[in-house]
C-alpha positions in Angstrom: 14.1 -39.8 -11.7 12.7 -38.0 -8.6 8.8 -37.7 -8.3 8.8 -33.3 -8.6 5.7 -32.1 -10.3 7.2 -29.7 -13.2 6.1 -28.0 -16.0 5.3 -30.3 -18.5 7.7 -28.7 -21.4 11.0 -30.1 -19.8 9.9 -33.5 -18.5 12.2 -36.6 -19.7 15.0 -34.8 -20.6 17.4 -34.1 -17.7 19.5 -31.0 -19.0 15.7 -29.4 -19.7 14.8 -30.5 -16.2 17.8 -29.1 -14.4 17.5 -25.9 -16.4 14.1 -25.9 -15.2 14.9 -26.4 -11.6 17.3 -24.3 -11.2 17.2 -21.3 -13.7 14.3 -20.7 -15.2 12.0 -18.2 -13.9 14.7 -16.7 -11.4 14.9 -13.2 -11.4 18.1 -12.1 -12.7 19.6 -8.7 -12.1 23.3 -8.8 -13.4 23.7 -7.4 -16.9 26.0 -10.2 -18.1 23.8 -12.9 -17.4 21.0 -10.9 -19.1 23.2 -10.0 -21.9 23.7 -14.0 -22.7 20.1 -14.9 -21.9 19.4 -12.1 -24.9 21.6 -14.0 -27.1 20.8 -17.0 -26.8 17.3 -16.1 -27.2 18.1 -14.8 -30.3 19.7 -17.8 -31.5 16.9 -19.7 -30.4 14.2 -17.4 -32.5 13.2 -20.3 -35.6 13.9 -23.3 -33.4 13.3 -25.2 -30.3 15.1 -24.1 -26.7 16.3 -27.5 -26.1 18.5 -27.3 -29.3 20.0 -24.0 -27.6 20.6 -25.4 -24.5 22.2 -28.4 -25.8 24.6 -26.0 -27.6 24.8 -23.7 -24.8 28.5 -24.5 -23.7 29.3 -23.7 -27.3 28.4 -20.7 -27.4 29.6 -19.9 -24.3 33.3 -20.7 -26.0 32.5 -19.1 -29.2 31.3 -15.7 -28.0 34.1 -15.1 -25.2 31.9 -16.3 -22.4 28.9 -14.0 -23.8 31.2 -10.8 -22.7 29.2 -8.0 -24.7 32.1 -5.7 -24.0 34.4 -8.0 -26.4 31.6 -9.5 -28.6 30.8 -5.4 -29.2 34.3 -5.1 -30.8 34.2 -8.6 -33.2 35.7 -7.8 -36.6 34.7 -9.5 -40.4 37.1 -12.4 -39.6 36.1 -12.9 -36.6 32.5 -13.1 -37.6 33.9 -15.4 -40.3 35.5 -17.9 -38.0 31.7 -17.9 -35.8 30.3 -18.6 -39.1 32.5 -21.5 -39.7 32.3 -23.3 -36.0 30.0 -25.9 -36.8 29.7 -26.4 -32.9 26.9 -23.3 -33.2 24.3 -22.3 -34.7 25.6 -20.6 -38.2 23.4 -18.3 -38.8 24.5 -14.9 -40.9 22.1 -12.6 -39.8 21.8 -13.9 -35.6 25.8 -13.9 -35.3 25.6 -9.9 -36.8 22.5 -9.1 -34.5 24.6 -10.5 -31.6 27.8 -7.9 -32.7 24.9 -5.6 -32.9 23.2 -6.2 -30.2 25.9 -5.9 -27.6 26.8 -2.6 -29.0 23.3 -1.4 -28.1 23.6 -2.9 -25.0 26.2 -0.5 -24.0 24.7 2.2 -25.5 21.6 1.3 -22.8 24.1 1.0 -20.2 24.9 3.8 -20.8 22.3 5.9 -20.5 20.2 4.0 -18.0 23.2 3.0 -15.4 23.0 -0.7 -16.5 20.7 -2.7 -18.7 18.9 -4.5 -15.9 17.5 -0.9 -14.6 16.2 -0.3 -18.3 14.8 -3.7 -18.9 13.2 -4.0 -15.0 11.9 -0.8 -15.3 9.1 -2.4 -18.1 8.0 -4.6 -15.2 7.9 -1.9 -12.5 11.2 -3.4 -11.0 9.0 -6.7 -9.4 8.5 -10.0 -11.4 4.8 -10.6 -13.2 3.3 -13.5 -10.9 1.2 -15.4 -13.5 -1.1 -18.3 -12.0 -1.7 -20.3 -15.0 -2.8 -24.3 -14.3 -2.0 -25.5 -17.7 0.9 -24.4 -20.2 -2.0 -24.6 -22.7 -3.2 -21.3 -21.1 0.8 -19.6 -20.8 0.6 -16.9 -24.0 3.4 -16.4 -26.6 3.8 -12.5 -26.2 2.0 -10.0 -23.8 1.7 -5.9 -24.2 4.7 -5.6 -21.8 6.7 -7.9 -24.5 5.5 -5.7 -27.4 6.6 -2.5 -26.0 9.8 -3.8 -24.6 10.6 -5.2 -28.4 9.2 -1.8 -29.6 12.1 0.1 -27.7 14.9 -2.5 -28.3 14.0 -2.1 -32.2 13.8 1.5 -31.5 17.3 1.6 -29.8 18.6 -0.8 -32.8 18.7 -3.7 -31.7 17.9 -7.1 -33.8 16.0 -10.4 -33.5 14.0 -9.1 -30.6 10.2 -9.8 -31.5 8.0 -9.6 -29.0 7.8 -13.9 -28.7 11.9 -13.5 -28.1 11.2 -11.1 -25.8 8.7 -13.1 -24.2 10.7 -16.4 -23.7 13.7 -13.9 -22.3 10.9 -11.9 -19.9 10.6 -15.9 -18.7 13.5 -17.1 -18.8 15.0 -14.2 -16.4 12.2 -14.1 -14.4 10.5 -10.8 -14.9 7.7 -13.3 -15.2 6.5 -16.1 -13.6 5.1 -18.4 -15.7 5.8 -22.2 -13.7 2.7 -23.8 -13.3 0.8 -23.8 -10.6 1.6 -27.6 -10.0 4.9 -26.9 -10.7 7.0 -27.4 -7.5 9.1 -24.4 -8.6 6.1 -21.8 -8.5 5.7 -21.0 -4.9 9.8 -20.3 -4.9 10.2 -18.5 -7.8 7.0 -16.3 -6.3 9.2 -16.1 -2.7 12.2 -14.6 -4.8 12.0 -10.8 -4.6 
């Protein structure tokens, strides 16, 4: 145990804690990355985050290392074998959205250069810097959320509510919502 001040949602439990130190809230740019935040956010949608990231390495294995460009292309069995791997979450309708999903992920690529310039672009290209002392005061969804889930729904893509959307505007940093306390605040604020 070290004596950091953190956010009080991952305290005790050291994969939340080292998840918390080191990725969330960091500004990510590259589209993969943002691609398997997206899908694991969607898997998450129902249940807690710690149940994701505990099965995180499995579906890292199961959907090719999150590579939308394969995942796009998955055929009936191969959604059959995913709904079968009882090392993931076996859910019907989030394994489709994921096929789905990537394909409209290229389809943004496609017409915006790469999905991080689309999905910035709702931020103004800068991360939100929230000040919030208590996670009591942190909210569930903003209007930036609901008119990013808006467009995904819009574009066709699936199990992207405006609380998924959320939790993946935070969990890629295009928000900053550590704590004040937290000792990860003032750095994710110096990362541009």
């Amino acid at each position: 145990m070290d004596d950091k001040k953190r956010c009080q949602w991952c305290v005790g439990d050291p994969l939340y804690e080292a998840y918390h130190d080191h990725e969330w809230g960091v500004p990510i740019h590259e589209d993969q990355l943002l691609f398997e935040f997206l899908t694991l956010e969607t898997f998450q949608a129902g249940l807690s985050w710690i149940t994701i990231l505990k099965k995180r390495e499995n579906f890292r294995s199961a959907f090719d290392s999150f590579d939308y460009q394969r995942i796009a292309h998955y055929n009936e069995d191969k959604i059959q074998d995913l709904l079968h791997d009882a090392r993931i979450i076996r859910n019907q309708k989030k394994i489709r959205a994921t096929v789905n999903n990537a394909q409209r992920f290229m389809e943004i690529q496609k017409s915006h250069g790469s999905f991080s310039s689309y999905i910035w672009d709702f931020v103004g290209n800068t991360p939100i810097q929230n000040s919030y002392t208590k996670e009591s005061e942190l909210p569930v969804t903003t209007d930036i959320a609901t008119n990013l889930s808006r467009d995904l729904k819009k574009r066709g893509f699936r199990f992207v509510g405006p609380t998924v959307v959320y939790a993946h505007m935070q969990a890629t940093g295009m928000v900053n919502d550590h704590t004040t306390a937290c000792f990860r605040y003032e750095e994710i604020k110096a990362i541009r």
